[in-house]
KETORSE-47395 format. One record per residue (C-alpha): residue in three letters; x, y, z. Coordinates in nm, 2 decimals. Layout:
BEGIN
{bapa Ala; {X; Y; Z}}
...
END
This chain:
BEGIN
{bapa Unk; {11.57; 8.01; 9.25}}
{bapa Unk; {11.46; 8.07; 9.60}}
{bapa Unk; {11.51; 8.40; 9.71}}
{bapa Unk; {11.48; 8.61; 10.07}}
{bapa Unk; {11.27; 8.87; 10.23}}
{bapa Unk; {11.40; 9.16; 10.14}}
{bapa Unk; {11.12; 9.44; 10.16}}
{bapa Unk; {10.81; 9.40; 10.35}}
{bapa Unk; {10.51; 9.62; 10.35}}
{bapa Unk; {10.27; 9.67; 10.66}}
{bapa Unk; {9.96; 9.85; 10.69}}
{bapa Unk; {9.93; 10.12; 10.96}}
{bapa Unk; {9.64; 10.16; 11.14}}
{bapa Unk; {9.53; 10.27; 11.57}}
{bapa Unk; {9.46; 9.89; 11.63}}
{bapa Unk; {9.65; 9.67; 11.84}}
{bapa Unk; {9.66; 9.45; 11.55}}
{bapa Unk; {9.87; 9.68; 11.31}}
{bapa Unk; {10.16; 9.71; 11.60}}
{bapa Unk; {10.16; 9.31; 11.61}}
{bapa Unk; {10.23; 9.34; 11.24}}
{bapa Unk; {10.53; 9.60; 11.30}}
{bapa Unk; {10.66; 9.38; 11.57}}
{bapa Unk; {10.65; 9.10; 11.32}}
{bapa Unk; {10.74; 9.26; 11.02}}
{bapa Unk; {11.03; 9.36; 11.23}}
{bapa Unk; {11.14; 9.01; 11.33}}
{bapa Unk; {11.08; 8.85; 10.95}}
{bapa Unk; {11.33; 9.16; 10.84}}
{bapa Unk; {11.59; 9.07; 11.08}}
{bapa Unk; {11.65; 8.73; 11.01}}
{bapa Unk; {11.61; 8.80; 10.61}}
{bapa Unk; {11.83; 9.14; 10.64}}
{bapa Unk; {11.54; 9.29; 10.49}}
{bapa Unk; {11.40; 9.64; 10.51}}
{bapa Unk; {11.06; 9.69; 10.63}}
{bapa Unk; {10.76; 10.00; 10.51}}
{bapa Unk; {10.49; 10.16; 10.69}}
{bapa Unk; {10.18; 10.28; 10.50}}
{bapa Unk; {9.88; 10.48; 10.63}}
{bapa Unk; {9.61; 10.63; 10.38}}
{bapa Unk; {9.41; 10.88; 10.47}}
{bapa Unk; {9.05; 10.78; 10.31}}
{bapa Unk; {8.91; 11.13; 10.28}}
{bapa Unk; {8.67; 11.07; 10.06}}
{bapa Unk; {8.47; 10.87; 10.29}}
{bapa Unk; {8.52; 11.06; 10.56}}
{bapa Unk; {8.34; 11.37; 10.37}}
{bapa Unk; {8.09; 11.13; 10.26}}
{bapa Unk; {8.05; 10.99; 10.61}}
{bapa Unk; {7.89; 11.36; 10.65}}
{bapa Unk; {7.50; 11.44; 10.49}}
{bapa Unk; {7.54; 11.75; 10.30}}
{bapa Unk; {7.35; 12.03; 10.50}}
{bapa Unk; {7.19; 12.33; 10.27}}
{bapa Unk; {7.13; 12.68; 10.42}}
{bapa Unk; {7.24; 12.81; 10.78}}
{bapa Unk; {7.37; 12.44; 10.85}}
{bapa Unk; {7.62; 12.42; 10.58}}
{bapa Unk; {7.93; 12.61; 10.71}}
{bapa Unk; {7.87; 12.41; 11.02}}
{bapa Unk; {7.90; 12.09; 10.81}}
{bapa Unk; {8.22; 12.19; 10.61}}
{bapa Unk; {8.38; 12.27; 10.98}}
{bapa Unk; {8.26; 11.90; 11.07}}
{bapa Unk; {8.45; 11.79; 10.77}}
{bapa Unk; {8.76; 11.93; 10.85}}
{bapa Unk; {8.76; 11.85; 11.18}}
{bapa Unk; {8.75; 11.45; 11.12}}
{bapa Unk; {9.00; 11.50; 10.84}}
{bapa Unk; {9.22; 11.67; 11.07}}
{bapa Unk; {9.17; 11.43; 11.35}}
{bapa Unk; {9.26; 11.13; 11.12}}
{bapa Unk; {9.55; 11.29; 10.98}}
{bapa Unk; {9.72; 11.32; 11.33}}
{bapa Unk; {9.57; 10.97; 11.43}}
{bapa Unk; {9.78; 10.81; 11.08}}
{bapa Unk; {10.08; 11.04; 11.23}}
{bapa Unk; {10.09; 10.89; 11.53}}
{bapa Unk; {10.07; 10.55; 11.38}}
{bapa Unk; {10.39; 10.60; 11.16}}
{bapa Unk; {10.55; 10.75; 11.45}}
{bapa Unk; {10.49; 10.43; 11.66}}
{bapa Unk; {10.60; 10.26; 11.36}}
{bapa Unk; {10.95; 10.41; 11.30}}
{bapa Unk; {11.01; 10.36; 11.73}}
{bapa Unk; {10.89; 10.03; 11.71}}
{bapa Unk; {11.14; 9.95; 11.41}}
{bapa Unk; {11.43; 10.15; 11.53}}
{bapa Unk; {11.40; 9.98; 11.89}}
{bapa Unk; {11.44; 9.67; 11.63}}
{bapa Unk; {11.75; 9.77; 11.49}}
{bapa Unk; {11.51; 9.74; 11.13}}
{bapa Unk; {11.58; 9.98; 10.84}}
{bapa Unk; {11.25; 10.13; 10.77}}
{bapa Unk; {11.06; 10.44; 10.58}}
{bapa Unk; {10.67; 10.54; 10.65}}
{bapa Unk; {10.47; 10.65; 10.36}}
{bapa Unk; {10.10; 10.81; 10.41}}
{bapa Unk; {9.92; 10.81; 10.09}}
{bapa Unk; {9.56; 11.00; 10.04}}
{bapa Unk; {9.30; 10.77; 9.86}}
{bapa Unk; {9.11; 10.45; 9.93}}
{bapa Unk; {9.31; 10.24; 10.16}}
{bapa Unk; {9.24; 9.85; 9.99}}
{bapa Unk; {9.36; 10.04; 9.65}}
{bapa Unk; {9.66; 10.21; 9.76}}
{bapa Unk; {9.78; 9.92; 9.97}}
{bapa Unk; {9.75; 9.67; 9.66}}
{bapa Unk; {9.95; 9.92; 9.43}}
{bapa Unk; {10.23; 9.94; 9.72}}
{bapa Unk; {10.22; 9.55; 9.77}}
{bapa Unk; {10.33; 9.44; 9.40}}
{bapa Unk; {10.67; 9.64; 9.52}}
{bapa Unk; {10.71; 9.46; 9.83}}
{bapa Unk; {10.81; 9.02; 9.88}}
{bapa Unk; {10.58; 9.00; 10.18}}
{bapa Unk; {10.26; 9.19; 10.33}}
{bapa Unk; {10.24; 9.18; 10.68}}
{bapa Unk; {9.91; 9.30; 10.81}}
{bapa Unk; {9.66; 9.24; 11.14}}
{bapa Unk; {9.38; 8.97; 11.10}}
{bapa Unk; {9.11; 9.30; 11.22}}
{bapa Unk; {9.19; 9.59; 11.01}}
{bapa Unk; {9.11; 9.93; 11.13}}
{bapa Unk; {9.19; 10.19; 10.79}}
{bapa Unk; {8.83; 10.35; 10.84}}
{bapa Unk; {8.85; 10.47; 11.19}}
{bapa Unk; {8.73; 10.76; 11.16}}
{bapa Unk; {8.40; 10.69; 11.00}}
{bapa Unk; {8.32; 10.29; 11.08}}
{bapa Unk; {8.30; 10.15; 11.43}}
{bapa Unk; {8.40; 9.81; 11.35}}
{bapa Unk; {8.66; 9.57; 11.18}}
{bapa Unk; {8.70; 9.70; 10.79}}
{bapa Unk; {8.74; 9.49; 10.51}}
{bapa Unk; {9.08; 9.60; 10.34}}
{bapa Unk; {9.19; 9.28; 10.41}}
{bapa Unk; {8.96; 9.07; 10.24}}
{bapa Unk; {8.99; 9.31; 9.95}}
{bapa Unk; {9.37; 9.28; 9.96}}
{bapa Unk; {9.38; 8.89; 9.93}}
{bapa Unk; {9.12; 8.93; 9.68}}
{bapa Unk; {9.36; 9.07; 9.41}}
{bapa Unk; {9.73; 9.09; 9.51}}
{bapa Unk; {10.03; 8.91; 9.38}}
{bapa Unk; {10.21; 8.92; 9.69}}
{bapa Unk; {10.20; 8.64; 9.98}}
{bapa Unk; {10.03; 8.80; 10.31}}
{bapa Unk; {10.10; 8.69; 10.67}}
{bapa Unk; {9.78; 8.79; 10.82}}
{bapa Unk; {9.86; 8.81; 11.20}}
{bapa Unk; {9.68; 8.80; 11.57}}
{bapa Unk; {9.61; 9.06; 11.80}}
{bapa Unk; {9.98; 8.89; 11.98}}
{bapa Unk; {10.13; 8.90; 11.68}}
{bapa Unk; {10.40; 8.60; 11.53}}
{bapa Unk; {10.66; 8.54; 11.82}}
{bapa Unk; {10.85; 8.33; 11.63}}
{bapa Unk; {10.79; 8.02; 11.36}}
{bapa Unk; {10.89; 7.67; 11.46}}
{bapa Unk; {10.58; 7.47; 11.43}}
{bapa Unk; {10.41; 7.52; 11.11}}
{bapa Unk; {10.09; 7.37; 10.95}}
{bapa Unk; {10.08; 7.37; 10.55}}
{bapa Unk; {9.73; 7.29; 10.43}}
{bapa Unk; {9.79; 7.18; 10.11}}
{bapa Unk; {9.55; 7.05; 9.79}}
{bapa Unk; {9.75; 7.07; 9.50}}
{bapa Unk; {9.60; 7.33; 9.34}}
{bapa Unk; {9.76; 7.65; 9.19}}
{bapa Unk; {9.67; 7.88; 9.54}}
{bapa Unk; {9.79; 7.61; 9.74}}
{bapa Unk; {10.16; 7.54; 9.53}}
{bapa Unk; {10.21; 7.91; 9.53}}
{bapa Unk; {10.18; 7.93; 9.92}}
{bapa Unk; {10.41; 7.62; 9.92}}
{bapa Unk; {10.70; 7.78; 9.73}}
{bapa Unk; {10.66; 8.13; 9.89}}
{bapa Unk; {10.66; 8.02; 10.25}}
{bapa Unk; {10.99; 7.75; 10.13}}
{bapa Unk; {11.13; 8.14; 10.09}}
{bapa Unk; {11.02; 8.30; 10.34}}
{bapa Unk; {11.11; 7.99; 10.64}}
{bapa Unk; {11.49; 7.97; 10.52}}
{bapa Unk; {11.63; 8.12; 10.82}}
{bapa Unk; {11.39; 8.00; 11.08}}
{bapa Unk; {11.42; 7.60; 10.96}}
{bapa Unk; {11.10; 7.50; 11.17}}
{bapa Unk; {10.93; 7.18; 11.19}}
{bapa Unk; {10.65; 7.16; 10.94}}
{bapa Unk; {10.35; 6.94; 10.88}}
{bapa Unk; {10.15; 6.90; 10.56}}
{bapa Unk; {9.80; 6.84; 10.59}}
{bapa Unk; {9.65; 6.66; 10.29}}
{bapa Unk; {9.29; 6.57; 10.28}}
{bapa Unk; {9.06; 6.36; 10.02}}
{bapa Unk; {9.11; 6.02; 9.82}}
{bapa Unk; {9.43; 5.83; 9.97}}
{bapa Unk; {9.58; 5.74; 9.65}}
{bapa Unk; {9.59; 6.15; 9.58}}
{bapa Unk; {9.68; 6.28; 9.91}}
{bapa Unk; {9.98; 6.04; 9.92}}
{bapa Unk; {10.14; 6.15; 9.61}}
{bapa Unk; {10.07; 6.51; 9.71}}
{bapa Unk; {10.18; 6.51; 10.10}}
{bapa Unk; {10.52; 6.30; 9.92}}
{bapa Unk; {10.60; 6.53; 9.64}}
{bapa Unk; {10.50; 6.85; 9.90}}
{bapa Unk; {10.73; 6.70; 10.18}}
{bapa Unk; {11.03; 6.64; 9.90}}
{bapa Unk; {11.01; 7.00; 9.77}}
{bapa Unk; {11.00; 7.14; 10.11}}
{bapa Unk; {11.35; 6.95; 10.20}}
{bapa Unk; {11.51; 7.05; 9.82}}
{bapa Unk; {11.53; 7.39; 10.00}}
{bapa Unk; {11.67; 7.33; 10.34}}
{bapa Unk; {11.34; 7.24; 10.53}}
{bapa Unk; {11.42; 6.92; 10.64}}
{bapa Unk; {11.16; 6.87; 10.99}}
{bapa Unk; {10.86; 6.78; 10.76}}
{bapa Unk; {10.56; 6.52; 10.82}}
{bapa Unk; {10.23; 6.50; 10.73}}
{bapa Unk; {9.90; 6.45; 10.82}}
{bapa Unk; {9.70; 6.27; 10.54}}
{bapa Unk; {9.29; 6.21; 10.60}}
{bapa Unk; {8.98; 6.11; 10.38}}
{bapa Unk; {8.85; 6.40; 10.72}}
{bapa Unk; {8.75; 6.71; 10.57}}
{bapa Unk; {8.97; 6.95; 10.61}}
{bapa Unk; {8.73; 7.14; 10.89}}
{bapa Unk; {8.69; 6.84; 11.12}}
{bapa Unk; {9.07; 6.78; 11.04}}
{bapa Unk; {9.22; 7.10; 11.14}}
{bapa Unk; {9.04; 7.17; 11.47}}
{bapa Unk; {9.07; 7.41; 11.71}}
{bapa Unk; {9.30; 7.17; 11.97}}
{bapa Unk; {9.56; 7.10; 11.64}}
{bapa Unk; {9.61; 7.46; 11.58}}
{bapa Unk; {9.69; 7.57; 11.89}}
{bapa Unk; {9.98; 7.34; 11.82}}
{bapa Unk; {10.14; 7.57; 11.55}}
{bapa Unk; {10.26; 7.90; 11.53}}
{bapa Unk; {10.16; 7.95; 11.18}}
{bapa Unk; {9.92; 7.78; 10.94}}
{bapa Unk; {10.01; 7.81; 10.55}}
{bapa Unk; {9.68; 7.86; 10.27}}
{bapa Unk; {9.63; 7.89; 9.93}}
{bapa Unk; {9.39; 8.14; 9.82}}
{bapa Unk; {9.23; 8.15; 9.48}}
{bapa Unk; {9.20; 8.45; 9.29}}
{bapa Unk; {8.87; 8.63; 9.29}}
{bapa Unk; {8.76; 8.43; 9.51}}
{bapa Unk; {8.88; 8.38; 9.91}}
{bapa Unk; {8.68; 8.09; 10.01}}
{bapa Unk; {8.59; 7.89; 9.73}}
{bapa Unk; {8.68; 7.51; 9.72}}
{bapa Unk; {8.60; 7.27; 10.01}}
{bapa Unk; {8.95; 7.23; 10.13}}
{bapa Unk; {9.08; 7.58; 10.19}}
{bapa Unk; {8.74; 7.73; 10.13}}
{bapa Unk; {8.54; 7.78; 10.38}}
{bapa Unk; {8.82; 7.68; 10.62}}
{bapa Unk; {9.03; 7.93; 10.49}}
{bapa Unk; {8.78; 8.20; 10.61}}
{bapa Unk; {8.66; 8.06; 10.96}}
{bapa Unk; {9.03; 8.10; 11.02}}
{bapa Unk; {9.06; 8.45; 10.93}}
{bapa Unk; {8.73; 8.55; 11.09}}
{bapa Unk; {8.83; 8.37; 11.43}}
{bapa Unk; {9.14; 8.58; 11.45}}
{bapa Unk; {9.28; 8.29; 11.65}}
{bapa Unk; {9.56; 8.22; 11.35}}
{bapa Unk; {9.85; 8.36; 11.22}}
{bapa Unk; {9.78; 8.31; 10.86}}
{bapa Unk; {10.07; 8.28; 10.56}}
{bapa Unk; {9.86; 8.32; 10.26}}
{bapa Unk; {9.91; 8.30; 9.88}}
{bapa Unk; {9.74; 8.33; 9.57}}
END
């Protein structure tokens, strides 16, 4: 049974990134009725780690260093669920903000397997206070969670009406088809499924893909099928077609086969994408 968007978690961090997610999160919750929750953690173990321990005359001056950063990230995550709840009440979006203390991949992926739908920047930004670039959370979270992830530009998702399913038949791949049939229900777009390899096998897939697709309402579907690899397929002059491109992901292992593979992780790392990922 298909079913909506009902709850839809986003992780809250300074970057530009994290309000594109709360501007999307906002729009996906709208059209599903949904509800959407903002979640900061405050890693503060690595922020005392972040410090060498001082011995003698130094150490009081250390411990003041400490509490100084915690502080300063503490207000930072405050103003970050405070953006978030304006943000979702300019939205008209029922919300609630949650900040959690611990190590923020961990906390995120105990939240998630409570929520239908992640929504979360393609640059994460939970270690602020101690690293100067992007972090890795997200990685971490596609790594292990249950829960499909729409991994969003710097812009954010305006809206979805031209979609790109990548699609391979293999477990990743067929979840991320059934999960995005959910989650595109009220925004019937046009949709193309792009099936690479041996013809005899792409055929049957891109048919079967396109006929499950329309079972639940989608009915703008095509497809794209190529003996191309995927990568020389789905360049850079395609996707600017698309609003969205939808993944598999395999578990364990981001990046692992040679059709979502490596493509799978070019995209993410070009930030170029907004991403609807599945295990």
């Amino acid at each position: 049974m298909k079913t909506s968007i009902k709850r839809i978690l986003v992780p809250l961090d300074p970057s530009i990134y994290a309000q594109a997610a709360t501007e999307t999160a906002c729009l996906i919750a709208r059209r599903h009725n949904g509800s959407v929750t903002g979640v900061a953690v405050l890693d503060s173990a690595e922020i005392r780690s972040s410090l060498v321990p001082a011995i003698g005359p130094y150490y009081p001056m250390m411990i003041e260093a400490v509490q100084a950063k915690l502080k300063h990230a503490d207000k930072t995550l405050h103003d970050c669920m405070a953006r978030f709840s304006k943000t979702c009440e300019e939205a008209g979006v029922a919300h609630s903000e949650t900040e959690y203390e611990g190590i923020p991949a961990k906390k995120l992926l105990e939240s998630s397997i409570f929520h239908d739908l992640v929504v979360a920047g393609l640059e994460t930004s939970f270690h602020f206070e101690t690293r100067g670039g992007p972090g890795d959370s997200l990685e971490k979270v596609l790594d292990r969670t249950i829960t499909p992830v729409l991994a969003v530009t710097a812009e954010g998702l305006g809206d979805v009406n031209q979609v790109l399913i990548t699609f391979d038949g293999s477990i990743g791949a067929a979840r991320a088809l059934h999960d995005f049939a959910a989650f595109a229900d009220p925004f019937n777009p046009d949709v193309v499924v792009a099936v690479s390899g041996e013809p005899e096998k792409t055929a049957f897939l891109a048919r079967n893909a396109m006929a499950f697709l329309r079972s639940h309402g989608i009915e703008n579907v095509d497809s794209i099928e190529s003996e191309t690899p995927i990568e020389e397929l789905v360049n850079d002059a395609m996707l600017e077609e698309y609003d969205l491109v939808v993944a598999g992901i395999h578990s364990k292992k981001i990046i692992k086969d040679y059709f979502i593979g490596s493509f799978t992780r070019q995209l993410i790392e070009s930030r170029k994408t907004n991403l609807f990922l599945s295990h």
